[in-house]
C-alpha positions in Angstrom: 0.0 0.0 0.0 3.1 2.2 1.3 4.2 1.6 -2.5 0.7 3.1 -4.5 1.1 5.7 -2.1 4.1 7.0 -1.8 5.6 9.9 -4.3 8.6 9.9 -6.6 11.4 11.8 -5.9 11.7 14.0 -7.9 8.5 15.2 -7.5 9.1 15.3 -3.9 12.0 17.5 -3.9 9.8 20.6 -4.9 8.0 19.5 -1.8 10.7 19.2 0.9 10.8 21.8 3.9 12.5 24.9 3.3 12.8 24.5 -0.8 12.8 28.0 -1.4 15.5 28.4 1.9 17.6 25.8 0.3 17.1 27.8 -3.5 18.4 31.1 -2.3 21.5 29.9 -0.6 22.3 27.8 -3.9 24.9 30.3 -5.5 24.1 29.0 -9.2 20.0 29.0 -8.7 20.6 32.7 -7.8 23.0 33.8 -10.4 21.2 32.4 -12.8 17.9 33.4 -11.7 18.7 37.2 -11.5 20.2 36.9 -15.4 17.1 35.0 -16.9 15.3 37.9 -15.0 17.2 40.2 -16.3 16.3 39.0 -19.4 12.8 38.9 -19.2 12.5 42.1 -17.7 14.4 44.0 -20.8 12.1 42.1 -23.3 9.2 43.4 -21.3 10.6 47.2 -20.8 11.5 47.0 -24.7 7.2 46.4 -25.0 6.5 50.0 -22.9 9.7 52.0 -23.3 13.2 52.1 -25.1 15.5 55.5 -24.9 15.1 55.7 -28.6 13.3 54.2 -31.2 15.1 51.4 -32.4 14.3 51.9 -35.8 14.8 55.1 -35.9 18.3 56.0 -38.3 20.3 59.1 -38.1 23.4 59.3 -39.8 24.8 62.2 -38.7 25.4 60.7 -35.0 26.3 57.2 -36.4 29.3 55.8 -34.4 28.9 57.5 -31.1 30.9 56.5 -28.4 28.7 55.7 -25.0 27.1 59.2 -23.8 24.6 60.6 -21.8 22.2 60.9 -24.6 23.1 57.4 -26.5 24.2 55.1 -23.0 25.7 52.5 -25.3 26.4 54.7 -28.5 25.2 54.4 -31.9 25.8 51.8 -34.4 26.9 52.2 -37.8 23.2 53.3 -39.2 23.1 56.2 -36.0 20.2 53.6 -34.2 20.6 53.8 -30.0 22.2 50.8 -29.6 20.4 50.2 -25.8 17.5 50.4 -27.8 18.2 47.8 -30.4 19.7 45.6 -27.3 16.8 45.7 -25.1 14.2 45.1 -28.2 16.8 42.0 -29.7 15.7 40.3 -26.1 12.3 39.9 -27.9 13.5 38.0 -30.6 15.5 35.9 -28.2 12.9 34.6 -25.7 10.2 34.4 -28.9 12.6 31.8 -30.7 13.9 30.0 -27.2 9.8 29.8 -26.0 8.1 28.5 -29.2 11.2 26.4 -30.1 11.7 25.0 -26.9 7.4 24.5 -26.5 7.5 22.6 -29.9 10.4 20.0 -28.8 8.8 19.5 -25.2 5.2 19.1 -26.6 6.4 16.3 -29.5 9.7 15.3 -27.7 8.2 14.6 -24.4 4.9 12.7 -26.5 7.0 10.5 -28.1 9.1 9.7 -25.4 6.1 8.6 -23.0 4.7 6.8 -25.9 8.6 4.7 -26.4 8.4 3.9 -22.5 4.9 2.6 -22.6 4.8 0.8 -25.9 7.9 -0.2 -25.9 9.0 -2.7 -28.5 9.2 -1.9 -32.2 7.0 1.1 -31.0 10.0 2.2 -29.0 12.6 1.3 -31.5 11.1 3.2 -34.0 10.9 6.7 -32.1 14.9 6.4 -31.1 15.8 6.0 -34.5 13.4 8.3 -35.6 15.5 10.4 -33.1 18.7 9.6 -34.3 17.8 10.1 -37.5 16.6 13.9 -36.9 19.8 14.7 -34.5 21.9 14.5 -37.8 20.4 17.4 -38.7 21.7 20.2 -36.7 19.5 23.1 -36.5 21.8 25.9 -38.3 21.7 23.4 -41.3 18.1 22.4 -40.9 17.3 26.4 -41.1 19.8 26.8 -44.2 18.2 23.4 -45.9 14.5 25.4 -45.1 15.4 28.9 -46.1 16.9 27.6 -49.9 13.4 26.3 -49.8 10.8 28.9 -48.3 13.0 31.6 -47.8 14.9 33.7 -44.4 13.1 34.6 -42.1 12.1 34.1 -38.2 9.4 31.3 -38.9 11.8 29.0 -40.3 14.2 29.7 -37.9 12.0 28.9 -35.0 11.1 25.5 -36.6 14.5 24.4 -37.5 15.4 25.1 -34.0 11.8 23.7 -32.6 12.6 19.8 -35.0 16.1 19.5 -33.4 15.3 19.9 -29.8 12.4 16.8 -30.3 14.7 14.5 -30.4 16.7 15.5 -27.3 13.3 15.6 -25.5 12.2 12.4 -26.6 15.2 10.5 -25.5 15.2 12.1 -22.0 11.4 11.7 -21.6 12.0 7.9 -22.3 15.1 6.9 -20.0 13.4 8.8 -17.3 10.0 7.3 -17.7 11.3 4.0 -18.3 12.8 4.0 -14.8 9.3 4.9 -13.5 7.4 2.4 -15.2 9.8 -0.3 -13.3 8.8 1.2 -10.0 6.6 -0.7 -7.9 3.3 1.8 -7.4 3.2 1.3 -11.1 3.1 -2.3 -10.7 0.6 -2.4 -8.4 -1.5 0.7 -10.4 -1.5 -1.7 -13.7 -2.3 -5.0 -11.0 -5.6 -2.6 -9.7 -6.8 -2.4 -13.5 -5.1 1.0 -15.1 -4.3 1.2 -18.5 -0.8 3.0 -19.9 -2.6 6.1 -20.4 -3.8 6.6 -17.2 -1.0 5.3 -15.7 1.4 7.8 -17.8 -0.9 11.0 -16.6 -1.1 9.8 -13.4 2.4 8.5 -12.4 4.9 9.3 -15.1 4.9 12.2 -16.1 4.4 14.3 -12.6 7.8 12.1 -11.7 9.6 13.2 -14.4 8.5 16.7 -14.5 11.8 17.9 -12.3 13.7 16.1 -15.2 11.7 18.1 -17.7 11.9 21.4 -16.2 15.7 21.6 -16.1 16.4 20.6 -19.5 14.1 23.4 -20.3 16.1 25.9 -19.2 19.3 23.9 -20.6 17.8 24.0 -24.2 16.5 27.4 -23.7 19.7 28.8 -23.6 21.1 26.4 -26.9 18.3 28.3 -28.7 18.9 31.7 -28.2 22.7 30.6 -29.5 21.3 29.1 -32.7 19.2 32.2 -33.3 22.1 34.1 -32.9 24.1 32.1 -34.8 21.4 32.1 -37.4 20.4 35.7 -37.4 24.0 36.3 -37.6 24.2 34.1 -41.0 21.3 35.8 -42.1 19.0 33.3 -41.7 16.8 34.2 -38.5 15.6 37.3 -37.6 15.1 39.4 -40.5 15.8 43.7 -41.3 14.3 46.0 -39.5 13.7 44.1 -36.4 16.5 43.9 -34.1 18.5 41.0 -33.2 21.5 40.3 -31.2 23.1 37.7 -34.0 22.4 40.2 -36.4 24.5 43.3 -34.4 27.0 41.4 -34.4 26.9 40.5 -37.5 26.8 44.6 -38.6 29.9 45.3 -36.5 31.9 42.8 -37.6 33.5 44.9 -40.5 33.7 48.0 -37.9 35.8 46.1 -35.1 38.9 48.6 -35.8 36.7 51.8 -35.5 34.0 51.0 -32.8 34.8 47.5 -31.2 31.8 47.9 -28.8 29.1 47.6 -31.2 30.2 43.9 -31.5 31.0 43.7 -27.5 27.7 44.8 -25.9 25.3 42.2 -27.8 28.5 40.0 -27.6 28.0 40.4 -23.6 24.0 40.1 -24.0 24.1 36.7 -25.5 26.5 35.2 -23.1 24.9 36.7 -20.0 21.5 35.0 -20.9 23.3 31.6 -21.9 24.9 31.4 -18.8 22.0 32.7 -17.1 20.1 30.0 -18.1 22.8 27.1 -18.1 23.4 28.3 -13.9 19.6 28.2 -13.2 19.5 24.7 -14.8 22.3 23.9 -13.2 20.6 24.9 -9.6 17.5 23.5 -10.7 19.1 20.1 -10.9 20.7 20.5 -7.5 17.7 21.3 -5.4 15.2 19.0 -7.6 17.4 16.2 -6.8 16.5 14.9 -3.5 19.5 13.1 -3.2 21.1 16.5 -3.4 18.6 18.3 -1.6 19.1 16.1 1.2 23.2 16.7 1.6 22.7 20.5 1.4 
């Protein structure tokens, strides 16, 4: 009885005494959560209020030096580079949301589906997998654009087909080991079939699991829209992107190196943002881990 009853641990963890005591001593957890934040919180401000527009050119103050007027200076075109900064954090969490949503939604699917199949079922999603992961996403998005054309759309799915598999694989190996657990025995032994079984006991155990590699992949897709705006394959002229700035200053490294610095420094604050909070996410989600600290 002790066995129907008694919860996973992962799904524990979030329920242990003094979680949130344990989460604000945990140096990574608290790095990282301030920079995701911080991220957030520009994409917002960008929505209300930006110094100047970012669309806005004028040439005859193009190349500024940081100022009073222009914090960061003026790129190349005379656009406020804050501006352009704060609104490129838009085009950032819109790609690492909707790509990251499309590979948890048919990643995790197809991975419950392996574990409770099983068999040829299961054989045929993992090499299904395989078979997507040899097509990275910058050369997905290049293979997609020679066909439909640039743009933010085909960025977002490139991005969205490569993280399935890495979802799939995750969701299987962790809901395998749940599906060998004795509450599951004793759930199929009182009459449940796999889908009720999956709702009801898979996938709240693996959710911990789940979370974290959110926030892992998260940060991989704001690099592959960078990389891709940067190629000029993503985010498209005259929205602002970070890939794309530094994909403008470039060719002005010798005359105004900070143009390529600043979103240089945006893109690896919110990658490593994202990689710490995942990191601490795993720690105190881990009741193993939660336990020692």
């Amino acid at each position: 009885m002790n066995a129907i009853t008694a919860p996973a641990p992962s799904a524990a963890a979030l329920k242990l005494p003094g979680f949130w005591q344990r989460a604000v001593k945990h140096r990574s957890f608290v790095i990282g959560g301030v920079l995701a934040a911080l991220l957030l919180v520009a994409a917002l401000v960008s929505f209300v209020w930006t110094p100047w527009s970012p669309y806005a050119m004028d040439m005859a103050n193009k190349m500024q030096s940081p100022s009073g007027s222009h914090w960061l200076g003026t790129d190349a075109f005379g656009r406020d580079v804050a501006s352009l900064l704060l609104v490129g954090a838009r085009a950032s969490i819109l790609v690492g949301v909707i790509a990251v949503g499309i590979g948890l939604v048919v990643g995790t699917a197809l991975g419950l589906l392996a574990a409770a199949k099983r068999g040829w079922v299961e054989e045929a999603v993992m090499r299904l997998s395989d078979f997507t992961l040899a097509f990275p996403a910058i050369l997905s998005a290049i293979m997609m654009t020679a066909v439909f054309g640039a743009g933010i759309v085909n960025a977002i799915v490139a991005i969205g087909i490569y993280n399935i598999p890495t979802f799939a694989r995750i969701t299987r190996a962790s809901a395998n080991a749940i599906w060998s657990r004795e509450y599951v025995a004793a759930s199929r032994a009182c009459g449940k079939g796999q889908f009720a079984i999956t709702m009801q006991h898979v996938l709240p155990n693996i959710s911990a699991v789940l979370i974290v590699q959110i926030t892992i992949r998260f940060a991989i897709a704001i690099l592959a829209e960078a990389a891709l705006s940067y190629l000029g394959l993503g985010t498209q002229p005259p929205q602002p992107s970070w890939g794309r700035m530094l994909s403008e200053a470039q060719t002005l490294m010798f005359q105004q190196p900070l143009l390529a610095v600043f979103p240089g420094m945006a893109i690896a604050l919110a990658v490593l943002g994202l990689n710490l909070l995942g990191d601490g996410l795993r720690d105190l989600l881990d009741p193993r881990l939660a336990r020692a600290r």
